[in-house]
Structure formats: C-alpha cells, structure tokens
DOVO-883544 format. One record per residue (C-alpha): x, y, z. Coordinates in steps of 0.001 Angstrom, whole numbers, m for minus. Layout:
N
+---------+---------+---------+
|       x |       y |       z |
+---------+---------+---------+
|       X |       Y |       Z |
...
+---------+---------+---------+
***
This chain:
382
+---------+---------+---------+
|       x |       y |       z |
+---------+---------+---------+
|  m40390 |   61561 |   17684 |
|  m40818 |   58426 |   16377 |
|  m43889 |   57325 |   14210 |
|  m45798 |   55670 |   17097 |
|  m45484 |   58795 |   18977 |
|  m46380 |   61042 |   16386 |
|  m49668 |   59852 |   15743 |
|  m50675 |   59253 |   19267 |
|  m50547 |   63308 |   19389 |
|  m52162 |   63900 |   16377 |
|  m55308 |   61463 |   18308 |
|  m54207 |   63372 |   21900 |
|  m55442 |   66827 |   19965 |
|  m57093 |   66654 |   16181 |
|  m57345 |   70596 |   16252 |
|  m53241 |   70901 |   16375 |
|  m51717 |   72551 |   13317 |
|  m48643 |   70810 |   11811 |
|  m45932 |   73281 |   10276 |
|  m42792 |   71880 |    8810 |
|  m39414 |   72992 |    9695 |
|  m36498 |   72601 |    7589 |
|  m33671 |   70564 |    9867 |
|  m31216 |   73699 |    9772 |
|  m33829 |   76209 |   11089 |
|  m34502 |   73712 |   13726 |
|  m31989 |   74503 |   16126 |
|  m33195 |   73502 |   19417 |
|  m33602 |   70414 |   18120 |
|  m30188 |   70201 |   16415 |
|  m28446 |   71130 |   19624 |
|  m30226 |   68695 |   21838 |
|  m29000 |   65678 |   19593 |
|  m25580 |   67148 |   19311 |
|  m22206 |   66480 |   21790 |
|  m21216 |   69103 |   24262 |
|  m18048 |   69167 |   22449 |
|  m18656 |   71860 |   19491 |
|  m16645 |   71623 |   16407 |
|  m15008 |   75106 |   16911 |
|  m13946 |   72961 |   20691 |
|  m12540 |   69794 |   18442 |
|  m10620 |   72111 |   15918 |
|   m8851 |   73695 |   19069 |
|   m7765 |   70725 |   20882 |
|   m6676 |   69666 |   17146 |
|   m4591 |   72439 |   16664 |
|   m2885 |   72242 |   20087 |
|   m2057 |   68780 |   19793 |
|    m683 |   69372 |   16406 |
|    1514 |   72586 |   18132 |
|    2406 |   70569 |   20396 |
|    4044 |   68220 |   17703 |
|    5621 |   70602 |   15968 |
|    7470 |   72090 |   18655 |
|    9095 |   68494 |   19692 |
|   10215 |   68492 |   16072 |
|   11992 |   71735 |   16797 |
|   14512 |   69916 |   18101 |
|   16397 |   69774 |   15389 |
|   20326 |   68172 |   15493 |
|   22331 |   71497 |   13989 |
|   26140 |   72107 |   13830 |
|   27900 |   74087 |   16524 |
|   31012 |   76014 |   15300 |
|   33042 |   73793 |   17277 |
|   32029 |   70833 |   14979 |
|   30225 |   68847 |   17658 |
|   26343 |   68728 |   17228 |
|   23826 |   70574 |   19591 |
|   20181 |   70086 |   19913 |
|   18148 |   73485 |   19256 |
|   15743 |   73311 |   22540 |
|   14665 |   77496 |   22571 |
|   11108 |   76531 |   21308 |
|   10925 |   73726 |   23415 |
|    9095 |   75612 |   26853 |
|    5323 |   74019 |   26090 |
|    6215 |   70827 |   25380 |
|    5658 |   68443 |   28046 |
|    7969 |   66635 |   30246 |
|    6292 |   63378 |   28919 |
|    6802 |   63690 |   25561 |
|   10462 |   65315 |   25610 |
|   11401 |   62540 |   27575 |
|   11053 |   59861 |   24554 |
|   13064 |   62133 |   22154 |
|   16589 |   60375 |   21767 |
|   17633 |   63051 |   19469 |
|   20903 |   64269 |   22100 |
|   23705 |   65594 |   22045 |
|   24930 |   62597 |   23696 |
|   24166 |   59909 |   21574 |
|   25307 |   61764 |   18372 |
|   28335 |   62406 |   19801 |
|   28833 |   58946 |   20319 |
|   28196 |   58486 |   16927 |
|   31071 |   60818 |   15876 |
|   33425 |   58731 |   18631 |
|   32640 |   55569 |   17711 |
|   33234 |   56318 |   13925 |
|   36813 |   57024 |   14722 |
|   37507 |   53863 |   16149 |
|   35645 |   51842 |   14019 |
|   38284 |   50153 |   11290 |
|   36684 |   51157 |    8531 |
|   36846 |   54584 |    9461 |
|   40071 |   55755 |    7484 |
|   38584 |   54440 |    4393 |
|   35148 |   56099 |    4144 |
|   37036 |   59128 |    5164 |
|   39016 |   58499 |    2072 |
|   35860 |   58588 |     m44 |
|   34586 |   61566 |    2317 |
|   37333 |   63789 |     589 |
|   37611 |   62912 |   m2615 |
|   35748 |   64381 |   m5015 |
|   34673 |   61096 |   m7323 |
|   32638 |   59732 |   m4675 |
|   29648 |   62228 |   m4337 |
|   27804 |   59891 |   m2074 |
|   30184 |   60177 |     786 |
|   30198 |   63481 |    2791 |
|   31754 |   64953 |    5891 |
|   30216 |   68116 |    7815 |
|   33900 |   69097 |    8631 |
|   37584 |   67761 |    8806 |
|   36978 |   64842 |   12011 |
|   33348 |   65689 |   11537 |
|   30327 |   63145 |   10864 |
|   30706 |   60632 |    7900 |
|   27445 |   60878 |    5807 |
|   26826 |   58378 |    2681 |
|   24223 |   60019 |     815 |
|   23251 |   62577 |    3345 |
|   22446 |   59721 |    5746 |
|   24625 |   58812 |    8862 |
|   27002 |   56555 |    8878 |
|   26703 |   54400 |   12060 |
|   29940 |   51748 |   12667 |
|   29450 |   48305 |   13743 |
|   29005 |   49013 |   17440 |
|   26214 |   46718 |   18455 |
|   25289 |   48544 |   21273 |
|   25050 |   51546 |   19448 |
|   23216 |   50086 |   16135 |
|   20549 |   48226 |   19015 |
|   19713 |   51816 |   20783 |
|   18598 |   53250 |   17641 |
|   16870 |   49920 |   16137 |
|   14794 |   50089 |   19381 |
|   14095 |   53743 |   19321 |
|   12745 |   53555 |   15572 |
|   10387 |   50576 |   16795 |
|    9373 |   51028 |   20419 |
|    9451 |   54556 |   20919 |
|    6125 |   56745 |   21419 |
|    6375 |   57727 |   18082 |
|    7016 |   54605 |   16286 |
|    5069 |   52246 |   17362 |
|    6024 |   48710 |   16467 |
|    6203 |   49584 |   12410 |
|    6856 |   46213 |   10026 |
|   10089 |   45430 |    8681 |
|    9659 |   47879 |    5000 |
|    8214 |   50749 |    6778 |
|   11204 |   50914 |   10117 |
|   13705 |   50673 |    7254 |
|   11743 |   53545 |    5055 |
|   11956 |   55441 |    8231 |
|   15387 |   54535 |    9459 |
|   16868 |   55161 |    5968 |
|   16168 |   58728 |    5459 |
|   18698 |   59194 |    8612 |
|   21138 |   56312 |    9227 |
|   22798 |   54465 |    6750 |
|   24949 |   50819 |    7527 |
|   25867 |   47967 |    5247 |
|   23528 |   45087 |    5955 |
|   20912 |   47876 |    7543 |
|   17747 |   46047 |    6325 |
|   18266 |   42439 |    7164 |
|   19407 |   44042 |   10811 |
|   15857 |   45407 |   10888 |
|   14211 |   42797 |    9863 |
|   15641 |   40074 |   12198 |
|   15606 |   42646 |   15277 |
|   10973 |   42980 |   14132 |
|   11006 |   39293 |   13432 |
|   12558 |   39217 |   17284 |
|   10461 |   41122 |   18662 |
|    7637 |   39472 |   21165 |
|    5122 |   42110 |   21207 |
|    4996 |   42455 |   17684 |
|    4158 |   38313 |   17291 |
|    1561 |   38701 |   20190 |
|     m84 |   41282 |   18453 |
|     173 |   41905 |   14382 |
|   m2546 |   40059 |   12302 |
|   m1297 |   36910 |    9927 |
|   m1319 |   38562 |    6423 |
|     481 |   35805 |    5040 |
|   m1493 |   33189 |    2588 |
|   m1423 |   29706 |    3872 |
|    2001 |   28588 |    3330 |
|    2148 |   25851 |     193 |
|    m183 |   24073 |   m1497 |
|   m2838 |   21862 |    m358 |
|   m1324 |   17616 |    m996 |
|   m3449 |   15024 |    m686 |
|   m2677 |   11943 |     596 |
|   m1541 |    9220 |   m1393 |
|   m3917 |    6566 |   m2515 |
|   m4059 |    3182 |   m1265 |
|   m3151 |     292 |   m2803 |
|   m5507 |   m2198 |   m1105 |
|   m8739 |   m2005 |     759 |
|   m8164 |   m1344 |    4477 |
|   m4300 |    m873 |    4464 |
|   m4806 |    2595 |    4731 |
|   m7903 |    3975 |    7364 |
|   m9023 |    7073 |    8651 |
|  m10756 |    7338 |   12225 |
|  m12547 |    9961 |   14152 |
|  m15105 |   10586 |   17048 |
|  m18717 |   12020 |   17174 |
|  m19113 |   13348 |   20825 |
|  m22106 |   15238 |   22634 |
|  m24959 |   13000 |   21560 |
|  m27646 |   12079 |   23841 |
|  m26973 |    9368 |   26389 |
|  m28763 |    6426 |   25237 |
|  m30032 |    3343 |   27608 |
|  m26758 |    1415 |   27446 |
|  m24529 |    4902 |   28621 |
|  m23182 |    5538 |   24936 |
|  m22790 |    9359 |   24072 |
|  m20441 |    9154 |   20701 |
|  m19722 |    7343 |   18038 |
|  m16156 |    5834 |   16792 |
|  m16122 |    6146 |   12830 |
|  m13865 |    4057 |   10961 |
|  m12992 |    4657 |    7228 |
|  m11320 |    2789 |    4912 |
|   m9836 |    5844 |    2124 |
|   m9920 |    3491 |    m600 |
|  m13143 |    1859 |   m1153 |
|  m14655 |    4410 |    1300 |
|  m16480 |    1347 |    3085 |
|  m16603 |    2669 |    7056 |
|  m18233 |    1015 |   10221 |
|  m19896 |    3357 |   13423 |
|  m19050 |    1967 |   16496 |
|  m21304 |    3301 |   19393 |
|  m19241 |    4284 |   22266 |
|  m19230 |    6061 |   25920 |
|  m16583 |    8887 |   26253 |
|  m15568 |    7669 |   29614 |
|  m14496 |    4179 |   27852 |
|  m10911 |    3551 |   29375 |
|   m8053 |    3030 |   26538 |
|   m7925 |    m813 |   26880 |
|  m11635 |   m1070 |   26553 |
|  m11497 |     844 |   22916 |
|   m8335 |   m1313 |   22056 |
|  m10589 |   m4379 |   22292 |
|  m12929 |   m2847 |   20545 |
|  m11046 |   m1737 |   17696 |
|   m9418 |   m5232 |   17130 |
|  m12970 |   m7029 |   17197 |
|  m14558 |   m4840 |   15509 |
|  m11918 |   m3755 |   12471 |
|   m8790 |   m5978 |   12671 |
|  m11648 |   m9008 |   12950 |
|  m12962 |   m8442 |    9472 |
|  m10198 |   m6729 |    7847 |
|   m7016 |   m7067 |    9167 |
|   m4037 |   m5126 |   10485 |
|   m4033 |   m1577 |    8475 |
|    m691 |     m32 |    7425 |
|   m1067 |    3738 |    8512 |
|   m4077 |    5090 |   10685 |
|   m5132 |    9009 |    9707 |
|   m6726 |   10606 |   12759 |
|   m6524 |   14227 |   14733 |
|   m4674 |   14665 |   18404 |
|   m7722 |   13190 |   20235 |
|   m6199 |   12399 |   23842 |
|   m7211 |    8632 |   22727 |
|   m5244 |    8588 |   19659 |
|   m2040 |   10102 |   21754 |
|   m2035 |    7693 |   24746 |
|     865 |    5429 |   24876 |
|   m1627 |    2462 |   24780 |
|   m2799 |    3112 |   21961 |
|     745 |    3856 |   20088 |
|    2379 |     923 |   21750 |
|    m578 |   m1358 |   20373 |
|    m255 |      58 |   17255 |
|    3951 |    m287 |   16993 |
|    3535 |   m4052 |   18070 |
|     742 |   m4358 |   15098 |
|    3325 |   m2443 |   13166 |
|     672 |     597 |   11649 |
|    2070 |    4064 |   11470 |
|     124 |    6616 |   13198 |
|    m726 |    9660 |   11029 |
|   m2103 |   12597 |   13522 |
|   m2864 |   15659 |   12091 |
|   m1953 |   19178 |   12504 |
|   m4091 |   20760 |   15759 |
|   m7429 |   22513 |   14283 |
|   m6692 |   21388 |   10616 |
|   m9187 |   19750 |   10116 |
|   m8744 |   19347 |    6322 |
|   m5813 |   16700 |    7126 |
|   m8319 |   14336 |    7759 |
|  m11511 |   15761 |    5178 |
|  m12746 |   12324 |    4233 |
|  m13652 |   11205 |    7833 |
|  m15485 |   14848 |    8465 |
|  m17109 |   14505 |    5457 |
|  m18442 |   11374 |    6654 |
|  m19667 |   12247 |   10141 |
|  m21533 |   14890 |    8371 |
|  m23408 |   12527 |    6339 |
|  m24335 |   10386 |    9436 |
|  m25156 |   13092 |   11693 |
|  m27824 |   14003 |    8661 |
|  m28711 |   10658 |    8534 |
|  m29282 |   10131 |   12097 |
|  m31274 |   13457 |   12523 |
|  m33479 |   11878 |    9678 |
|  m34196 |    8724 |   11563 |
|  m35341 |   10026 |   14647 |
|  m37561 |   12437 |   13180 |
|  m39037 |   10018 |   10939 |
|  m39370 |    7229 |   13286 |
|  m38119 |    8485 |   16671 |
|  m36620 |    6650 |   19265 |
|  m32755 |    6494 |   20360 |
|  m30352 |    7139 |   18003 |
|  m28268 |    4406 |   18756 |
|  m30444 |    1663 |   17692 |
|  m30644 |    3375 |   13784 |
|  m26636 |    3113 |   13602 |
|  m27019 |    m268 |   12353 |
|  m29087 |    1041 |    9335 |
|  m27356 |    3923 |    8915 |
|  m24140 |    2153 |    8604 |
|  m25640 |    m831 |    6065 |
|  m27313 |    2545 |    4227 |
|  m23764 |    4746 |    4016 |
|  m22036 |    1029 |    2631 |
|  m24151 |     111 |     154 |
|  m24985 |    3411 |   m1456 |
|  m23644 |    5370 |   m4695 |
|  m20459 |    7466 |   m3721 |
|  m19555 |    9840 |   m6271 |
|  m15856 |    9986 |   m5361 |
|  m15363 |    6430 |   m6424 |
|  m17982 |    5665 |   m9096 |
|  m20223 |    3057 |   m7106 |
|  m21235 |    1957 |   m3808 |
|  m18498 |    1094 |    m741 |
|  m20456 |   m2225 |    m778 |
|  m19414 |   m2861 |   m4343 |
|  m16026 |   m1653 |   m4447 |
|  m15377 |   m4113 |   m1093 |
|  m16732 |   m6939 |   m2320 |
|  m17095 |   m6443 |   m5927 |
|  m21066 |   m5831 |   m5944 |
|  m23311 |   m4162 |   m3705 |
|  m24999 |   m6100 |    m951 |
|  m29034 |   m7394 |   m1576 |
|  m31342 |   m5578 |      75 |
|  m34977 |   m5005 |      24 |
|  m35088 |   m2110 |   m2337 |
|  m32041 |   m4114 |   m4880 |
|  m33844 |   m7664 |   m4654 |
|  m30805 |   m8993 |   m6895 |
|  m27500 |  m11308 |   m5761 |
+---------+---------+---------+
***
C-alpha cells in the first residue's frame, strides 16, 4: 500500500495492531507482484532452446571412407524444420567445393604445397581430397561459389548482418581465399539493409575550415531567413537578415513568406546592392528562395558566386545563426518591455546590433564600416 493508503487505515480503525513482516516470509504478497512465469518455467524454456542449438550444431561435416564429405544428421530428429532449413552445411555444396578446386588453375600448385612436407600450412584430407591452408578451406575463384557462402555468413538466421571484422573473424576459422577480407568488406559495404539500418559510429569526417576572410567590406555576405513570427498589420511574418562577414555590419529586412522571387530580387538590390554594392560570393542554406533559377540567374548576370550549404549543417553558415539569435533575444526584449508589433522595433534593433561592441572584431559594426561608431543618444559624440 502506498503511504496515503496506509494511514487512512490506521484513521479507518485506531485499535488495529501493526506487526512487521520480513519481505521473504511474506509470500502472498511476493507471489501477487510476481509473473506467472516462475524461474524454474524460464530456466526450462532456456535449456530447451539451448538443446535445441546444440543439436543443429550436430551437424557436423565428417569424412566418409570414400573421401567425399557427409553431414552427421542421427541427432538431428527434434530440431525443427525451420531451423534445419537455414543450415547450408551439405553435402552438396562441399562437394562442390572439392569439384570446383580441381578445375580451378591454381589447383595443381597448392596441391604441390599440399604434399610436401616444407609447407605445414597446406593440407589435404586425402589424395584428390579437400585442399586446407591452415586447417581452413580453400575455396577457388568461383564467384558464384565465393557469393553463396559470403551471403550465408551475413544473412543467414544465425548471422545476422555482422560488420566487416567480425564476418571475416567468423568466416576465417573455416574458409580461407587470397583477397578474403576486402571480398567481405565490399560485399557488407554493398549491402542495403545493413546502410538502412546500422548506427553511424564514424566521427565527423575532417576537420572543421572556416571560411576565408574577406578582403573588403561587403564583397563577401551571408544571408538567412527568420520564419514563424506573428503576422504583423502590413502581412510580414519573417525577417531577411543580411550579413556582411567582415565588419559584421547586417541589415533586417521585414518580409512576408508568400513574397514571389522577383519581389525579394527588388528588394535585395534596393535594399543591399543600393548602399553597398554588388558582393562577390553570397553564403546561405538550400532555402527554396536561394535555389530558384531567378535568383541564380540574377546573381550570374551580377557575377556573385552562390555559396549554399550542406542540408541541416547549419554550422556552414554559424555567423548568420548566431545573429538571428541575438535579434530574436532582442526582439523578445522589446515587446515585453514596451509591447506592440515586433516589426516596428526592427528599426532599433538593427541601429542597436550595428553600432554595438562585437567581440569577434574588437569594436562596433558601425565603426569598423565607417571607421567610428554612429552618434546616438547614449554616445552624444561625432
């Protein structure tokens, strides 16, 4: 019972007596917050499911006097029809390995080293018999042949899907071919389940580069949106951020999201190219507004290279979301302290962002522009 419920029958009758019980005398108690399924029940279907495994593994491949090898199948009554049916272990295919090491070209050489006696690692069973290297099968270059087995090690009920190190840890123990690990690791590497499904384990491939820095202000700008703000009185929702990656000056143009291409082209080139001129290179994301052809045709006649980032990497483009942090703060601020639309603050909060300290560059935007910060109110100097 819980604590609640304890007390309210301690009030229910003050006359009870309370006697503890240890929790392994309390059976009743124990078996009503137990499973039906016993431990004695769990260690049985245990041990059947582990008999069951070890009689599939009676199978073993032995040698018949003849010299051609035989599966061992008398202990094989209990095992079920489902699971004998993925054991490849036959008669059939070993004989094929026998067959096809006869005709393979190579053949009258490693039975060369088979029979002499200064080349322990190579074996036969019997005179025509199975080439072993190192107790491990020798399988020819039959591609057929090498591709049944490569599939069996990684698709079979009992191997399911293993990485490149751990097929060829369990392939080697048995089978043995020259070039036998890069064939395993370009057959996993093919395989589409395994990409669908294995985790990345990999760390992120090279090292972070930044990008280079401009020479001159505005040759080289960054550009993003801020979408899902609330519609204001003149149907804007976003805002169109501009940044200049040198002198980190930037401008927030208040925009709709349903603005047609042409209408943000004329924009852009009153707004940026007005005041400072056609840019070199342009750093933005895939936004389906920095991929339409109007916007790359404008920008091949103006002659700027378009520099779109990888999709979700954001960190191509960290200066710009760094930015439209800052003014989303910034614009939270305003309308909290003085309330109202947000759209009518962007004016501030733009003059604000420009003419204050940035540590990345030592000053203000304002002052690395223009070569001193702008007057204001709380200044008061030219």
């Amino acid at each position: 019972m819980s604590r609640g419920q304890t007390h309210a029958v301690a009030e229910a009758d003050p006359e009870a007596t309370r006697r503890l019980v240890e929790g392994k005398a309390n059976v009743v108690a124990d078996a009503l917050s137990r499973r039906r399924t016993s431990r004695e029940t769990i260690a049985t279907t245990r041990t059947s499911q582990f008999r069951l495994l070890e009689e599939a593994t009676v199978m073993m491949i032995r040698e018949s006097p003849a010299g051609t090898p035989s599966v061992d199948s008398t202990n094989t009554s209990n095992v079920s029809r489902f699971y004998c049916a993925q054991v490849r272990a036959e008669p059939e295919i070993l004989q094929r390995i026998v067959d096809f090491q006869k005709t393979d070209q190579d053949y009258v050489v490693y039975q060369g080293l088979a029979s002499s006696v200064d080349h322990p690692d190579w074996s036969s069973i019997r005179s025509g018999g199975v080439i072993r290297f190192r107790n491990r099968l020798w399988i020819p270059a039959q591609e057929q042949l090498r591709r049944e087995l490569l599939q069996e090690a990684h698709r079979s009920f009992y191997s399911i899907h293993p990485g490149n190190t751990k097929m060829y840890r369990d392939m080697r123990r048995i089978y043995w071919w020259p070039g036998m690990k890069i064939d395993i690791g370009a057959f996993v590497m093919k395989c589409d389940i395994c990409q669908q499904v294995k985790a990345e384990h990999r760390k992120p491939g090279g090292l972070l580069h930044s990008l280079p820095i401009p020479e001159w202000k505005w040759e080289h700008i960054s550009m993003d949106f801020v979408s899902g703000l609330p519609l204001t009185q003149r149907k804007h929702d976003a805002i169109w951020v501009v940044v200049d990656r040198l002198t980190k000056s930037a401008h927030f143009l208040p925009v709709s999201m349903k603005y047609p291409m042409n209408q943000l082209c004329e924009l852009y080139v009153r707004e940026i190219l007005r005041f400072h001129g056609v840019p070199v290179s342009i750093t933005s994301d895939r936004d389906p507004r920095f991929t339409s052809r109007l916007w790359q045709g404008l920008q091949k006649q103006l002659g700027t290279t378009l520099n779109l980032s990888t999709a979700y990497h954001p960190q191509t483009d960290g200066q710009t979301e760094r930015l439209i942090l800052v003014l989303e703060d910034m614009l939270r601020a305003c309308v909290l302290e003085f309330g109202g639309s947000w759209e009518k603050y962007i004016p501030l909060c733009e003059f604000s962002y420009n003419n204050s300290y940035q540590a990345s560059i030592g000053m203000a935007p304002f002052e690395a522009l223009y070569g001193r910060p702008c007057r204001s109110q709380r200044v008061g100097r030219r």
